[in-house]
N, C-alpha and C positions, 0 to 999 in steps of 0.2 A: 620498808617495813619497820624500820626501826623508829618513826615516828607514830606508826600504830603503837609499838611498845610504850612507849613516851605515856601515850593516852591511857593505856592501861585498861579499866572497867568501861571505861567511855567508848570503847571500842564493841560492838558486839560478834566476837570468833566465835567461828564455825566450829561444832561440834567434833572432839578429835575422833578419826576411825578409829575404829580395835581389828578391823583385818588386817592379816601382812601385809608386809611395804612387798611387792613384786616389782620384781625385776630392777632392783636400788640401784644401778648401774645407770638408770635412764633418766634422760636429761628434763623427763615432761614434770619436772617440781613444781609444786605451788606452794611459797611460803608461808600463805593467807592459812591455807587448811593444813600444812604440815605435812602430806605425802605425796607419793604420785600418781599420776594421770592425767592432768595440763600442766600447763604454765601459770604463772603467776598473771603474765599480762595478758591473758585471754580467759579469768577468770570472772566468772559474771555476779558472783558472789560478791568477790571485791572491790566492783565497779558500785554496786549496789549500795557498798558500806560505804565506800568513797563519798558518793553521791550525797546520804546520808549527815554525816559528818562534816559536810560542807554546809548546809541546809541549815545545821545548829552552830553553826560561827567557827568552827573547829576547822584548820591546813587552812588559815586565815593567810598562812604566807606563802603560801604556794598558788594562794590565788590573787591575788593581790594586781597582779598584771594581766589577767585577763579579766577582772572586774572594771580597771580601768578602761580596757577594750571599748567592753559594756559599755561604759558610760560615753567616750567619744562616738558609739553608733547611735546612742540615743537621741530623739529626733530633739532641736531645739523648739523654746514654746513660741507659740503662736504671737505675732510679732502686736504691737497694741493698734488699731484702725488710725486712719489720719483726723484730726479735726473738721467736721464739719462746718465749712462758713455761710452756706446755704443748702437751703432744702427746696430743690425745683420737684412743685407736684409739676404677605409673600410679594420679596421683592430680588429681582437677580440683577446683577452688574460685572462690570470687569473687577481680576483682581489681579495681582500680584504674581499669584499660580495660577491663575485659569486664564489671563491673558486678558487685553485689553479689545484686540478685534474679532471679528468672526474670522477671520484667516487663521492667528492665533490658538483662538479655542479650539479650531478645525484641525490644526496640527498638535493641539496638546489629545483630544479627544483621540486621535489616528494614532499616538504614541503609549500611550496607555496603557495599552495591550502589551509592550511591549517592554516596557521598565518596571520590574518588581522586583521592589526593596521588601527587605525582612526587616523589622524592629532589632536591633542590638542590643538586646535587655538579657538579663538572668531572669527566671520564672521564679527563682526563691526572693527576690525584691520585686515584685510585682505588687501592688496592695490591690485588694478586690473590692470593686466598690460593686454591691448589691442589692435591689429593690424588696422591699414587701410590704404586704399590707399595712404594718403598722409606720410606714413612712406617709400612708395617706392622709393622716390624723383624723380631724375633724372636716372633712370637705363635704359641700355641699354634691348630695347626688341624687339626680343623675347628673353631671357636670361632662362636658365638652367644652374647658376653658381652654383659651391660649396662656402660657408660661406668660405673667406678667411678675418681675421683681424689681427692689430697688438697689440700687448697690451706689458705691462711694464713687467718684470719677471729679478728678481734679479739686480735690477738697468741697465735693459738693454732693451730696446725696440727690442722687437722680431717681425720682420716681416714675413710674409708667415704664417701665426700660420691658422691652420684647424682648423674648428671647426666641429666634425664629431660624432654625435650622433650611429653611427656607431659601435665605438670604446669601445672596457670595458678596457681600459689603455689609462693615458695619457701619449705621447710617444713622444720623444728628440733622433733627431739623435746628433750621435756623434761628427760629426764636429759642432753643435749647440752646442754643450757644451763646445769645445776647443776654438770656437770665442767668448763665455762670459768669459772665462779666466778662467774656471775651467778644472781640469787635472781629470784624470780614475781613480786618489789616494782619488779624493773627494767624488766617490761611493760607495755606498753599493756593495758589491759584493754578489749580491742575483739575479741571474737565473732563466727563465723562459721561456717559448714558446709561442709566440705569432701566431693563426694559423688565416691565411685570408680565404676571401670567398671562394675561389676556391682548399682550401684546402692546400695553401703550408705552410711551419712553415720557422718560423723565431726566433734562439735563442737572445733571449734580455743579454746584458752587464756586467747589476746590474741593481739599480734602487739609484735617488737621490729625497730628499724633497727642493723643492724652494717656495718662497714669488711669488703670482702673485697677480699684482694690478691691478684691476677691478675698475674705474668710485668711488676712494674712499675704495675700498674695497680690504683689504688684505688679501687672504686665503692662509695657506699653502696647498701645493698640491705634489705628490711624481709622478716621472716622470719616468720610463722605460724606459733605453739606447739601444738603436740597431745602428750598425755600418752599415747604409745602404745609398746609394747616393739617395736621394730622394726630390723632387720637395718644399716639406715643411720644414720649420725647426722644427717645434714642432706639432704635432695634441692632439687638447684639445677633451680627450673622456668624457663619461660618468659621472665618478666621477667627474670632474670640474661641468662638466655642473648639475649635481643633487647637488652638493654641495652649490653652487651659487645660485643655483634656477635658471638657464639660460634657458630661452625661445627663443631657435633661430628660425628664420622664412630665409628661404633660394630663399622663394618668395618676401620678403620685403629686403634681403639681409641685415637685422639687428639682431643682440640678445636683449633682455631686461630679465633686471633683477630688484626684489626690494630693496632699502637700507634705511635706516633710515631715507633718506631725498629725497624720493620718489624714482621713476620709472627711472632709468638708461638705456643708449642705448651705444651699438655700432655698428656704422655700418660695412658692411664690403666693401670689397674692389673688385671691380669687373674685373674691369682690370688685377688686379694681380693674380686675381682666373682665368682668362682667359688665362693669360698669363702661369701658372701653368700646366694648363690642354695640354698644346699646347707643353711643356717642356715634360708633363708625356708621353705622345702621342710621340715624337719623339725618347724619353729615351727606349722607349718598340719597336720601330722598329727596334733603332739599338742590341739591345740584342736579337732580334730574328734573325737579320742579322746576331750574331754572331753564332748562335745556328748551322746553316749550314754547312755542310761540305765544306771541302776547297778543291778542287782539285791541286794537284800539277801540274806545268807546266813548262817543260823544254822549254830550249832555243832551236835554229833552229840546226838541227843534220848535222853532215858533209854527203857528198852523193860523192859517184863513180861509174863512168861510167863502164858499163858493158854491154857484146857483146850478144846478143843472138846468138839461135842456127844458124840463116839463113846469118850469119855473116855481113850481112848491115845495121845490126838494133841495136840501142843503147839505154839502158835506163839507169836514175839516180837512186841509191837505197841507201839505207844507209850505209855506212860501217861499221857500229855496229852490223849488220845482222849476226845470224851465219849459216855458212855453208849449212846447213841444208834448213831454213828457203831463203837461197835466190837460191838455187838451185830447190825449188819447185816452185816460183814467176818466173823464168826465163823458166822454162818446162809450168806455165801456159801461159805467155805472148804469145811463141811461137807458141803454138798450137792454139791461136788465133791471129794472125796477122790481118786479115782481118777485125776484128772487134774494129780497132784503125785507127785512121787519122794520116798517121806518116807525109804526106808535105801537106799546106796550098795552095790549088790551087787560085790562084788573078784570078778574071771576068775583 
């Protein structure tokens, strides 16, 4: 209180009573208002003023250590993106945690039920990341796009990049990996099966670990090669997106993620997710065009004239015929003469 003194007019005191002090023997003083009936530190008055007088720069020394607090909680800024040295314009597999065989997944699947972990967080450090309409911006609609974005990945800005929750690998074709300037020698050579919905399997390459920079954020991430012609250059499965903490919304065609210096977006690309679907779409007609049989087809055959029986009658036949074959053609023709037009009569 004697720093309120200090402050003098700067202070705004409470109004002094004019009833009697009751009961002056008792301990409940407030020196804020001058009689009794609380205490001083349970007065809400003088939290009020405190608060106050702090707000316009005043008990600058008393605060002083907890402003510095402040300032070491405060998030650092957003770190600057890497240089880009190039710009390169549902799938399930083994992983890491879900196991490499059916026996594996069979015994992670069976255990399941049976290990439940809590999050080890505080709910007051939690940051909320939440959708709404106006995260949708301009999008074309009606839309049923798939999440297409580009994002940075070993000093290279990767476009087409899937984002496909879909997916238990994240998956790099192989010309995506010869266009950022790495070679087959830079992989692991570690093999596996990657099987899709409808059951077909697809041997993977190897697999390699890259830097991908997320909105500040560098995780490494290990990528599964397949040498397949495909629409995408890279599809981010599972592990990116649980790793990150990525919330994609395919409705709002953005992801959000948390980072130390809040709530991160990317949007995606819709155009290009359009343009993709339209590319897969044609990619899968022509490989069923190929699927068909091909009928061979010669060229026009040589033909000779040939007398039948009744000797005024002529037809063209082939003369690759054998014997056989056009001697029964010329016994049929003739025993039906009457059932051909041999001259064109003009009205």
């Amino acid at each position: 209180m004697r720093e309120f003194h200090k402050l003098g007019n700067v202070v705004k005191w409470p109004v002094k009573s004019n009833k009697p002090k009751a009961n002056p023997d008792s301990k409940l003083w407030c020196d804020f208002h001058g009689y009794y009936g609380h205490r001083a530190h349970d007065c809400v008055a003088l939290r009020r003023e405190i608060q106050t007088l702090i707000k316009k720069g005043n008990l600058s020394e008393f605060t002083k250590h907890s402003t510095h607090d402040r300032r070491e909680q405060t998030p650092a800024r957003q770190p600057p993106p890497p240089p880009h040295h190039k710009v390169i314009s549902f799938i399930a597999g083994w992983s890491d945690v879900c196991g490499a065989t059916y026996s594996q997944a069979k015994r992670i699947a069976r255990d399941a039920n049976l290990h439940v972990t809590q999050a080890n967080v505080q709910v007051n450090n939690i940051t909320r990341v939440y959708f709404d309409e106006q995260d949708k911006g301009t999008k074309r609609e009606p839309q049923y796009d798939s999440l297409v974005i580009s994002i940075p990945i070993e000093n290279c800005l990767i476009k087409r990049v899937l984002v496909d929750n879909g997916s238990a690998e994240n998956i790099m074709m192989l010309t995506t990996l010869k266009q950022m300037g790495l070679a087959e020698s830079d992989m692991l050579k570690r093999t596996t099966t990657l099987v899709g919905f409808s059951g077909e399997t697809k041997r993977t390459m190897g697999e390699i670990a890259l830097p991908i920079y997320a909105q500040g954020v560098n995780l490494l991430q290990k990528f599964v090669i397949i040498d397949y012609d495909s629409t995408y250059n890279i599809i981010h499965g599972r592990p990116w997106i649980h790793d990150l903490k990525v919330i994609p919304s395919t409705y709002h065609q953005v992801i959000k993620f948390s980072t130390p210096w809040g709530v991160q977006e990317i949007h995606g690309d819709q155009a290009t997710a359009r343009e993709c679907y339209k590319t897969c779409l044609k990619s899968s007609i022509i490989r069923e065009e190929s699927k068909k049989p091909v009928i061979a087809v010669s060229g026009p055959e040589k033909l000779v004239e040939v007398d039948l029986s009744t000797g005024d009658k002529r037809v063209l036949m082939g003369e690759d015929l054998s014997p056989t074959i056009e001697s029964n053609l010329v016994d049929f023709l003739t025993s039906r003469l009457d059932d051909f037009a041999w001259e064109h009569e003009r009205k």
